[in-house]
matplotlib code that plots the C-alpha trace (Angstrom):
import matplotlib.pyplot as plt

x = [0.0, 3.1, 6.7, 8.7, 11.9, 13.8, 15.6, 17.8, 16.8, 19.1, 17.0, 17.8, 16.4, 12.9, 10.3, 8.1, 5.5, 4.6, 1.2, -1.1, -4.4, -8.0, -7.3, -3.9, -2.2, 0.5, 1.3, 3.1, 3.6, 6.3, 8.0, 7.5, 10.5, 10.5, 10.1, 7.3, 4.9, 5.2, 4.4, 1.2, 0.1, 0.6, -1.3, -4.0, -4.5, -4.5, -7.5, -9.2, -8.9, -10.3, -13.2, -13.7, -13.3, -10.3, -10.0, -8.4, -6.1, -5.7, -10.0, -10.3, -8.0, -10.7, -11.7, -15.0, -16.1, -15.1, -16.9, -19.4, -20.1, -20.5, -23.3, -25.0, -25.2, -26.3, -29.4, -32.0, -34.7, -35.0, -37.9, -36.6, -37.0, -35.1, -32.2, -32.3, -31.8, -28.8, -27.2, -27.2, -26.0, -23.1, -22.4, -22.9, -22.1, -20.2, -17.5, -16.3, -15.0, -14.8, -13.9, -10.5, -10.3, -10.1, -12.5, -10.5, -9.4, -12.4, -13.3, -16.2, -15.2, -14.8, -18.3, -19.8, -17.7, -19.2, -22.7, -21.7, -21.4, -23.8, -26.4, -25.7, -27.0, -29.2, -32.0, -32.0, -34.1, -32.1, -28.9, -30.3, -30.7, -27.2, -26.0, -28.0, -26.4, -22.8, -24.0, -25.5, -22.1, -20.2, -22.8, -22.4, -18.4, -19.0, -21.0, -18.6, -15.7, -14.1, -14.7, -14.6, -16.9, -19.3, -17.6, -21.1, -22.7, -24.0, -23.9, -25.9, -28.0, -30.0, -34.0, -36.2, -39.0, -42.4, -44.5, -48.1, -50.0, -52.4, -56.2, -59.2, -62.7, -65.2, -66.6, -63.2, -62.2, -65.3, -64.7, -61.3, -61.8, -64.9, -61.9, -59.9, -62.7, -62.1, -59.2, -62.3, -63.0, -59.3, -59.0, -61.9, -60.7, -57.3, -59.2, -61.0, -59.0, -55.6, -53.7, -50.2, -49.9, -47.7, -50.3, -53.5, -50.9, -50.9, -54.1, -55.9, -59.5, -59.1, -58.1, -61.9, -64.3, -67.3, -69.4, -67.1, -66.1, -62.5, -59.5, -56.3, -53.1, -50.7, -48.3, -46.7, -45.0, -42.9, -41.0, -37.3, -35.3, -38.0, -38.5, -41.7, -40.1, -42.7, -42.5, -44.4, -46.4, -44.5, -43.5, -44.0, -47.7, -50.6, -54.2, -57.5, -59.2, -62.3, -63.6, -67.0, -70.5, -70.3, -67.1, -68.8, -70.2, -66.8, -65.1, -67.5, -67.2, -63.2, -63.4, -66.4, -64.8, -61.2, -59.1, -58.8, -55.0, -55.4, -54.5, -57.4, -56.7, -54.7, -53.3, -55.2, -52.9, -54.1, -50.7, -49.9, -50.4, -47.7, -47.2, -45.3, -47.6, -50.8, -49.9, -48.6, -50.7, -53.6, -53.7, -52.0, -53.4, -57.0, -55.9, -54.7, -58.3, -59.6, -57.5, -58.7, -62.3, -61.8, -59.0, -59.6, -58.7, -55.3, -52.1, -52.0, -50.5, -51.5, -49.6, -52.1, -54.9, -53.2, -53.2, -56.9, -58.3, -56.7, -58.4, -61.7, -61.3, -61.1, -63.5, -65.9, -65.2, -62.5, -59.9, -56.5, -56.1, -58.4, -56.4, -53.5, -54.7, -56.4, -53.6, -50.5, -48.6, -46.2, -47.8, -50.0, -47.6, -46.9, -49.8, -50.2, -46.9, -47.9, -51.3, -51.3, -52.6, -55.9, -56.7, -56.6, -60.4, -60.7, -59.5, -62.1, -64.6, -63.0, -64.2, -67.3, -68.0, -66.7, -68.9, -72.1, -71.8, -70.8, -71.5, -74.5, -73.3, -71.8, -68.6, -69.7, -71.2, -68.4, -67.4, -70.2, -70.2, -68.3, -70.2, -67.6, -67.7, -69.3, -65.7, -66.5, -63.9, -62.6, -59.4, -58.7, -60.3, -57.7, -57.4, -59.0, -57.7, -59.3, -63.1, -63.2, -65.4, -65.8, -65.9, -63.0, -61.5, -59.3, -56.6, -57.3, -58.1, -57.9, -61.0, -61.2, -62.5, -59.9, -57.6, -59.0, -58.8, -55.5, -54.2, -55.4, -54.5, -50.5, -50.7, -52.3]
y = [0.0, 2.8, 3.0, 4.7, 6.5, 8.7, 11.9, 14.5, 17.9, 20.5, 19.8, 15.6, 13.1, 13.0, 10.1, 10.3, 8.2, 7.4, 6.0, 5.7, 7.3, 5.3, 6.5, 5.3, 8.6, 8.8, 11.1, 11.9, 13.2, 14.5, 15.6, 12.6, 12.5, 8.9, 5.8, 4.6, 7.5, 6.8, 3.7, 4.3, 7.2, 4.7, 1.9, 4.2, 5.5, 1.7, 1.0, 4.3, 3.3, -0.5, 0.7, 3.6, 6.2, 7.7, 11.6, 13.4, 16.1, 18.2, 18.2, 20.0, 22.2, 24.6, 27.6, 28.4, 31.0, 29.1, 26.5, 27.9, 29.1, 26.1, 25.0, 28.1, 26.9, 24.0, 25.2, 25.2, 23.5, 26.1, 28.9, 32.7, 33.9, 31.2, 31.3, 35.1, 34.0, 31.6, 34.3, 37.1, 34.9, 33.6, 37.1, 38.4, 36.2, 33.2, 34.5, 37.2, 34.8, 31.4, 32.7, 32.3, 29.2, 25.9, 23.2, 20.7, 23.3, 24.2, 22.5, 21.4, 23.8, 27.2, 26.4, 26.4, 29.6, 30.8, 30.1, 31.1, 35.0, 35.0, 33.7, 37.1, 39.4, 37.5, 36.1, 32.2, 31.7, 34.0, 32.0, 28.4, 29.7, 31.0, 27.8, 25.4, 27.3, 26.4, 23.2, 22.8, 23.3, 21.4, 18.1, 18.9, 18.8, 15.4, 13.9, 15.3, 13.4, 16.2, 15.8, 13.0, 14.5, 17.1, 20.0, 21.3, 18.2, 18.0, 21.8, 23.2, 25.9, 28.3, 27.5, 29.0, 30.4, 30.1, 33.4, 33.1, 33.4, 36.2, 34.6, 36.2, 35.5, 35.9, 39.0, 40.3, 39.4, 41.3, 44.6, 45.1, 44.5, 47.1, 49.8, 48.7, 50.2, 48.9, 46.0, 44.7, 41.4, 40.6, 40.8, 38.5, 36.2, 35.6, 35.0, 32.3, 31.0, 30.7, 31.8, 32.9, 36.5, 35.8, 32.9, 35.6, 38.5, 35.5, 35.0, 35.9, 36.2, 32.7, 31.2, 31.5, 28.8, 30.1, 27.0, 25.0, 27.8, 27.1, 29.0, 27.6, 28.3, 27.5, 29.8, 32.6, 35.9, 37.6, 40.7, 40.3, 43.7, 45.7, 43.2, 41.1, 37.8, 34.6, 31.2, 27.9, 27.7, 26.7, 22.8, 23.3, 21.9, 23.1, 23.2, 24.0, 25.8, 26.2, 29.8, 30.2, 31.7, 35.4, 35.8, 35.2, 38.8, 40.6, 37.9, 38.5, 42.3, 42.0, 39.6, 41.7, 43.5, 42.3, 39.9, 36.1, 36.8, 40.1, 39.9, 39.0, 41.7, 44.7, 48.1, 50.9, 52.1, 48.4, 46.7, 44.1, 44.1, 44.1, 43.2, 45.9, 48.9, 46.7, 46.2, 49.8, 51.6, 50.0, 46.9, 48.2, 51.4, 49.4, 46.9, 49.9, 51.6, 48.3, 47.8, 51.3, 50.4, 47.2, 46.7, 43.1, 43.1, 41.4, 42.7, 40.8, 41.4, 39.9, 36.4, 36.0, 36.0, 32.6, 31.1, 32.6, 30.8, 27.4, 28.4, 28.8, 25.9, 23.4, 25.6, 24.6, 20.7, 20.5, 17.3, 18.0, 16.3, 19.1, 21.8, 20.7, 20.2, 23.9, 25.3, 23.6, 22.2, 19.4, 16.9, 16.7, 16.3, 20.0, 21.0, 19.5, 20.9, 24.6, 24.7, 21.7, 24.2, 24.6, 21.1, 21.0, 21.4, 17.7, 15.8, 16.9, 16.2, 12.8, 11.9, 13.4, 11.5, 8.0, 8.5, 9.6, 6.7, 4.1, 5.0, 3.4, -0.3, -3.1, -1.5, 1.3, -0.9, -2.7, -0.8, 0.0, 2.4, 0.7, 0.3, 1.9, -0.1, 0.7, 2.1, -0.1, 0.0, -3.5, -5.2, -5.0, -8.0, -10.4, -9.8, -12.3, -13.7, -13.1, -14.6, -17.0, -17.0, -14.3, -11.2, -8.6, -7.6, -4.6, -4.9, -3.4, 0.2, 1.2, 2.1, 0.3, 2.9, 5.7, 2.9, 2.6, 5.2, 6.8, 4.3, 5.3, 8.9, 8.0, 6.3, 9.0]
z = [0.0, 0.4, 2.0, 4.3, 3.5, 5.7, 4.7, 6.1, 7.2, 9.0, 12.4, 11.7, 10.0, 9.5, 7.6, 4.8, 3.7, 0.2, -0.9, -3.5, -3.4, -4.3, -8.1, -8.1, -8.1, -5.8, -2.8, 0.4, 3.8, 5.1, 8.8, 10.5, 13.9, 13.9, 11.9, 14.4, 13.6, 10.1, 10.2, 12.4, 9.6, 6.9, 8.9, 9.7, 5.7, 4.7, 7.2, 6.3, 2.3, 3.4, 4.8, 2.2, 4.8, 3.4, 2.6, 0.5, 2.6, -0.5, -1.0, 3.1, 2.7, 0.6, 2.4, 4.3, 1.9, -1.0, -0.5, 1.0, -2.3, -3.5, -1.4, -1.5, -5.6, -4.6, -3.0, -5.8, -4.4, -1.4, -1.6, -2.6, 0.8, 2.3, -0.1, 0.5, 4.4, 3.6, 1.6, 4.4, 6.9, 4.7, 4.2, 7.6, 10.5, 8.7, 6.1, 8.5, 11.4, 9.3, 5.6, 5.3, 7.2, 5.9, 6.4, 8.4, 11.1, 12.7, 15.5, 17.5, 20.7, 18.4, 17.0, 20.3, 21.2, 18.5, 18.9, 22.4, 21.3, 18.7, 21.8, 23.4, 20.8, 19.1, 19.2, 19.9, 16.8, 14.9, 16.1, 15.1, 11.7, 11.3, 13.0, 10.4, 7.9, 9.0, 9.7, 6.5, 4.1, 6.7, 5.9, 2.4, 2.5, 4.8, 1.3, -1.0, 1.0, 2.0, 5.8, 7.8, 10.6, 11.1, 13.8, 14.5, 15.2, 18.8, 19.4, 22.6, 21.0, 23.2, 24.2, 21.7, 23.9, 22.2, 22.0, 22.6, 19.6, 18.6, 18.5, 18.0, 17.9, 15.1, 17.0, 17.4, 13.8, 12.7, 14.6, 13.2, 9.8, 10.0, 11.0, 7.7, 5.7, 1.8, 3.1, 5.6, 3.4, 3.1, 6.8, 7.3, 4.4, 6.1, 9.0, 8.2, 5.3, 6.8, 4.0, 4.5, 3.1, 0.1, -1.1, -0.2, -2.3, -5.3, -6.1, -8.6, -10.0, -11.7, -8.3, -7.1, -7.9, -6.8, -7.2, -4.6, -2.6, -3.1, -3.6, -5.8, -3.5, -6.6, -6.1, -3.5, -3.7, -1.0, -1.4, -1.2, -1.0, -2.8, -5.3, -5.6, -6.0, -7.5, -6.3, -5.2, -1.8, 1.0, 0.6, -2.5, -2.1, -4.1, -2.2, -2.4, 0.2, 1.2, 2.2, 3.8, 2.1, 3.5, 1.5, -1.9, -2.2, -1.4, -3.7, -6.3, -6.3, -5.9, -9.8, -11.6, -14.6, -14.5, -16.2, -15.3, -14.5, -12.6, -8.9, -6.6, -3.5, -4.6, -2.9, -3.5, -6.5, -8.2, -7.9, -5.6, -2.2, 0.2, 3.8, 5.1, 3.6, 4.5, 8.4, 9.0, 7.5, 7.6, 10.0, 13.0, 13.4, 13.2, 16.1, 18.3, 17.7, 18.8, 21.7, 22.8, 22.6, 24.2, 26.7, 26.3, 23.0, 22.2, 20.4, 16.6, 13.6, 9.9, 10.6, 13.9, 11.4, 10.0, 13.7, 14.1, 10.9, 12.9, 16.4, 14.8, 12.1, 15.5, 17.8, 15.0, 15.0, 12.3, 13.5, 13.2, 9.2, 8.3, 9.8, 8.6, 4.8, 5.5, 6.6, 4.0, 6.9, 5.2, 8.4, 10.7, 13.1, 12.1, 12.7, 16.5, 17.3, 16.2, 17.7, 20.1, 22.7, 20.8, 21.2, 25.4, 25.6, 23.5, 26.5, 28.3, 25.5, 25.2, 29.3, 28.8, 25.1, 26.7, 29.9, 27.8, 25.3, 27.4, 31.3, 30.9, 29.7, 31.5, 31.5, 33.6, 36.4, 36.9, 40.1, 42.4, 45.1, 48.0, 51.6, 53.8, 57.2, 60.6, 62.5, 66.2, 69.1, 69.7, 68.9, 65.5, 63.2, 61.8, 58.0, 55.6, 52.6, 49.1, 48.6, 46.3, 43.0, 40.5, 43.0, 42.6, 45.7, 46.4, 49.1, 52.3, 52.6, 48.9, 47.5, 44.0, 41.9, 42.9, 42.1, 39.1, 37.7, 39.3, 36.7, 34.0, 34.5, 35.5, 32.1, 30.3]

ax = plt.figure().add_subplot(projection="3d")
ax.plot(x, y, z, "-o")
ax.set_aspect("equal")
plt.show()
């Protein structure tokens, strides 16, 4: 597999070790002090080539910000606003401390120093996405054989805390969109649609089917430094949703004299709507009128009207696979880790459901209400052993049916 030759250098000899690469080129390394290291270089590369573990020195000595390049290319399958995201943290908070480094010389302890100081201005969520990033080239390099291991593997991030979500009620959904005067039935369409603003900004007259009360969600546009960028929904999935009876009239009037591929909702200039003019200029001042009429009213912004379309969806009935296809999450795991709050109440309608339907059936007279015993000074009776037959018996002094059912709540 190689050889060992030693050499002269003016600080002594020294050892270097020739071997033959898995393409049959050859190569070396030099500077080893004794014979006995060599060998334990060339006896590890032999093992490393066996088990097709082997890397190529010369492929990790690239840069960070070379090939971070690379992967960056190699991102096509990412939304715009994503790959906008990867590009400002490459440029940002990754090529000025790791750029000039290579590959194999960052370790896993500077990468949680480093996470370590971005923790303290950042935001934790903020940090986890620059981190992925990192993270993200580094796996690449580890598929493109240029790393043998993955530095930011098993790095302690900081606890995202989750902010409590904006809900309102249909009372409370109606009162604001009456202080947005002619953007009203887009506030009540998010509402009760769900739609994330760059699908509600995408849609246009042909979207509406009218006879099934369905919207097409087939595509989704965000603005990305000024620029109204187009792209697929999130995930990538197409849906239909459904949007309730009251909305046809607005809908209707929004579609009557314009082209099939004219924007549905529009700014008052007839381009395309956009988030940041919508929500301060028109949505927040609207929700601070509210919250002056009513101190009960709660603090929301256009995204909240996406979590109250959810909280209404499953106040009404709707199970979580219905939700979920409502709202585009990729599962419906998704969707009971976003809103899992929202389904609390449905334990309690479980208990009550199981003790309606079957509280009257053999099952629910299995326990009867115990006959506590007459307490009678005396000495104390001897204990009895179990009856025999059919009858259950509880041990002494525990009351079967808080047994019961303390059980089934531990499990639960």
């Amino acid at each position: 597999m190689g050889s060992i030759e030693p050499y002269s250098t003016s600080a002594g000899r020294r050892y270097r070790v020739r071997y033959r690469k898995p393409d049959r080129s050859q190569t070396d390394k030099r500077g080893f002090r004794t014979k006995r290291d060599a060998e334990l270089f060339l006896a590890s590369v032999t093992v490393s080539m066996t088990r097709g573990e082997w890397i190529d020195p010369s492929n990790s000595r690239i840069t960070v910000r070379e090939w971070g390049e690379t992967w960056f290319e190699a991102q096509v399958q990412v939304k715009p606003a994503t790959r906008s995201g990867y590009r400002y943290n490459l440029d940002h908070h990754i090529y000025p401390l790791w750029g000039e480094r290579r590959l194999v010389e960052i370790g896993h302890a500077e990468v949680q120093d480093w996470v370590g100081a971005l923790s303290a201005r950042l935001k934790p969520s903020t940090v986890k996405q620059i981190y992925l990033v990192l993270s993200g080239l580094m796996k690449f390099a580890i598929r493109d054989g240029r790393l043998v291991r993955n530095p930011c593997e098993f790095i302690r991030l900081p606890r995202i805390e989750r902010k409590r979500k904006g809900y309102l009620t249909a009372d409370q959904v109606a009162h604001v969109a009456s202080l947005c005067s002619s953007d009203a039935d887009l506030v009540v369409f998010l509402a009760f649609t769900g739609l994330r603003w760059g699908e509600m900004a995408a849609l246009r007259v042909a979207s509406v089917d009218f006879d099934r009360r369905r919207v097409a969600v087939d595509e989704s546009v965000v603005e990305l430094e000024g620029v109204m960028t187009w792209g697929t929904p999130k995930n990538h999935e197409r849906r239909s949703v459904p949007f309730p009876d009251f909305l046809v009239g607005p809908l209707a009037a929004r579609c009557e004299g314009r082209s099939l591929d004219a924007p549905l909702f529009t700014s008052a200039n007839g381009g395309l709507i956009r988030n940041g003019n919508f929500r301060h200029r028109v949505f927040e001042p609207a929700v601070r009128q509210a919250m002056a009429e009513d101190p009960g009213f709660p603090w929301v912004t256009p995204h909240d009207l996406r979590h109250t379309a959810a909280s209404l969806a499953i106040s009404a009935g709707a199970n979580v696979k219905a939700v979920q296809r409502l709202l585009g999450h990729a599962s419906a795991a998704t969707t009971l880790d976003v809103y899992a709050e929202l389904f609390e109440d449905d334990l309690d309608a479980v208990a009550a459901a199981l003790t309606h339907r079957v509280g009257a059936s053999r099952v629910g007279k299995m326990w009867a209400e115990p006959k506590r015993p007459a307490i009678t000074k005396g000495p104390r009776p001897k204990k009895k052993g179990p009856r025999s037959g059919n009858s259950m018996v509880a041990p002494t002094g525990v009351d079967p049916v808080t047994s019961r059912f303390s059980v089934v709540r531990s499990t639960n």
